[in-house]
KEKEFI-276575 format. One line per 5 residues: for each residue x, y, z of C-alpha. Coordinates in Angstrom, 2 decimals, decimal comma. Layout:
N
X Y Z; ... .
% end
This chain:
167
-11,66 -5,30 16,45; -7,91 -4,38 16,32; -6,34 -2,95 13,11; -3,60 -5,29 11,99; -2,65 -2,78 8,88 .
-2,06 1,13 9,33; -2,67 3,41 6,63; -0,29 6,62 6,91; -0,34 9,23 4,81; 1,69 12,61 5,03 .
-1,41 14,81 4,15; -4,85 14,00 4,04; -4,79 15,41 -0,02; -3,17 11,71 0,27; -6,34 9,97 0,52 .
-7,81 9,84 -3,33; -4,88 7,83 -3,73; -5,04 6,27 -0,66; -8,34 5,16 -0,88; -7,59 1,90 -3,31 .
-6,07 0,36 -0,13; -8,76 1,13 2,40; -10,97 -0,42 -0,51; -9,52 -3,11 -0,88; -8,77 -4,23 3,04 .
-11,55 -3,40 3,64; -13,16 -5,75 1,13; -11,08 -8,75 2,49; -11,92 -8,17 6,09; -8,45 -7,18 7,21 .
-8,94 -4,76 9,99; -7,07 -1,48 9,32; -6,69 1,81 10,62; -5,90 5,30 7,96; -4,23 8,31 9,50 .
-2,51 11,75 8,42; 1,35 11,72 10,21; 3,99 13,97 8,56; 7,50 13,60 9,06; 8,43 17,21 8,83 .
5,50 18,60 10,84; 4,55 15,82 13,49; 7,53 14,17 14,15; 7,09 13,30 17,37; 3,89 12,05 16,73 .
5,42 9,58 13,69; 7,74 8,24 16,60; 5,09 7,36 18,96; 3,14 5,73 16,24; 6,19 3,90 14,74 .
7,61 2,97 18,12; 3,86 1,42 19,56; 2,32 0,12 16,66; 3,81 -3,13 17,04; 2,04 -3,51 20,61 .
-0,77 -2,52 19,55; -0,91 -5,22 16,65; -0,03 -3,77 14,10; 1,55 -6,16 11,11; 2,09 -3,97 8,06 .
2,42 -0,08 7,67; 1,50 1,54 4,82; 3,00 5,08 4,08; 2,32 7,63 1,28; 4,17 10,35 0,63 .
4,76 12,91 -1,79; 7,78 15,38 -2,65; 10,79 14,26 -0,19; 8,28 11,82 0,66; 10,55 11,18 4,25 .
7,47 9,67 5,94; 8,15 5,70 4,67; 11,71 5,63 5,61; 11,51 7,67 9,01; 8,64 5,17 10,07 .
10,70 2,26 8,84; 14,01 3,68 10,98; 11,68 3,10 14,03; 10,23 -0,14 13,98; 11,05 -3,40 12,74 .
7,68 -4,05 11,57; 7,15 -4,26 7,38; 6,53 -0,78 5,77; 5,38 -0,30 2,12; 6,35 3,02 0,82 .
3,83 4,71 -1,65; 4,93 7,63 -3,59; 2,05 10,05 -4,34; 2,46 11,95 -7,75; 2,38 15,65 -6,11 .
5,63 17,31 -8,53; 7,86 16,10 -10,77; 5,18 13,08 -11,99; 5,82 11,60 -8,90; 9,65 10,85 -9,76 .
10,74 12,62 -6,42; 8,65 10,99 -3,83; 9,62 7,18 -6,12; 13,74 7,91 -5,58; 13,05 9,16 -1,96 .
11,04 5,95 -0,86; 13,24 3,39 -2,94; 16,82 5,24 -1,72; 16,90 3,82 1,41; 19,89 3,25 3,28 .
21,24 -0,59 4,36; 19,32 -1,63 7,27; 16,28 0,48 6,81; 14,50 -1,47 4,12; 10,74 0,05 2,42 .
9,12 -1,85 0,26; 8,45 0,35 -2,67; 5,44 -0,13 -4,89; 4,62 2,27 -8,27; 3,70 5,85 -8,09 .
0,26 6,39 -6,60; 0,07 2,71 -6,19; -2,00 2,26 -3,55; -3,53 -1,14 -4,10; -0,60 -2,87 -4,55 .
0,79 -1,62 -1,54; -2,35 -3,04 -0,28; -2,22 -6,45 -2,08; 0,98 -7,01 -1,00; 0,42 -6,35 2,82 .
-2,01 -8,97 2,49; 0,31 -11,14 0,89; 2,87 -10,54 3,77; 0,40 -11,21 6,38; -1,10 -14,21 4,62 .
2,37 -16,15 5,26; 1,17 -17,16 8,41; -2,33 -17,21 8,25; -4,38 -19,88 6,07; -7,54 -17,90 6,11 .
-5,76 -14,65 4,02; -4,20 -17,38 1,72; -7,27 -18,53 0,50; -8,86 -15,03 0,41; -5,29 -13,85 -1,50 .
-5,70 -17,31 -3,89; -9,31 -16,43 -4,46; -8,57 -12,76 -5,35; -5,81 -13,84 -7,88; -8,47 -15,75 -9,45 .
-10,73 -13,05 -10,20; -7,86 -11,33 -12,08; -7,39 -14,32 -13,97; -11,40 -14,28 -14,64; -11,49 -10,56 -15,73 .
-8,99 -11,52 -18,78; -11,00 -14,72 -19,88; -14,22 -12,31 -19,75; -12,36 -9,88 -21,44; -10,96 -12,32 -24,48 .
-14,86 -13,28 -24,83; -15,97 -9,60 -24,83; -13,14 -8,92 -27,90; -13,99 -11,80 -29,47; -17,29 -10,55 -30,45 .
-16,01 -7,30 -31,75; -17,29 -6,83 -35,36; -14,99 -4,93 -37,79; -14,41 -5,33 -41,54; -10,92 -6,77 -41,43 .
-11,10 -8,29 -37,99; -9,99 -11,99 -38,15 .
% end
């Protein structure tokens, strides 16, 4: 089994956050892979993952960062492959790492998803993937429907809340 999706993160404190989208993959049968790279500390080991993890398969990248939160963009400058950028709420709630993914220059686009939003970041990769692939539509289509489901069972459950001046 190859991993199609990559999971960086610039620190393994990272991974609480990070976890939603191994989760989640992980419950839709997308191979993945999860590793610590940081831009500042490892950079040459960023560029060899950036610059070979289209030969090795990969089809999305998904980067967390905190603070500067560099790691997104500097994989994105080396690789035409899609990268989701996920700022992690380490200072400032999270502001600085948000502005620091999202501020990219032209040509180096990130796809930016909310502050310690993993699972969207995940969602979304399968979304991009699923363009091409009818088997991840229907899983995608089927997991939009349990959303959907959760409300109705919700609307039930609230329903059947007693107060006094509940209509």
């Amino acid at each position: 089994m190859k991993p199609r999706v990559s999971i960086i993160m610039g620190s393994t404190n990272d991974y609480s956050v990070m976890e939603q989208a191994a989760k989640f993959l992980n419950e839709m049968e997308i191979p993945f892979e999860i590793n610590a790279l940081s831009a500042h500390r490892t950079p040459k080991e960023v560029e060899a993952f950036a610059t070979n993890a289209q030969e090795r398969g990969i089809e999305v990248i998904i980067a967390a960062a905190g603070m500067a939160a560099h790691l997104p963009g500097v994989i994105a400058s080396m690789t035409s492959l899609p990268v989701i950028g996920v700022p992690i709420n380490v200072s400032v709630d999270g502001m600085d790492a948000l502005l620091a993914i999202a501020q990219m220059p032209p040509g180096i686009p990130v796809a930016t998803v909310a502050i310690n939003g993993a699972l969207n970041a995940a969602i979304l990769s399968l979304q991009i993937m699923a363009n091409g692939d009818k088997a991840l539509q229907v899983k995608m289509k089927a997991y939009k429907e349990t959303l959907k489901e959760k409300i109705v069972r919700a609307n039930i459950d609230l329903s059947q809340l007693s107060f006094e001046y509940k209509v």
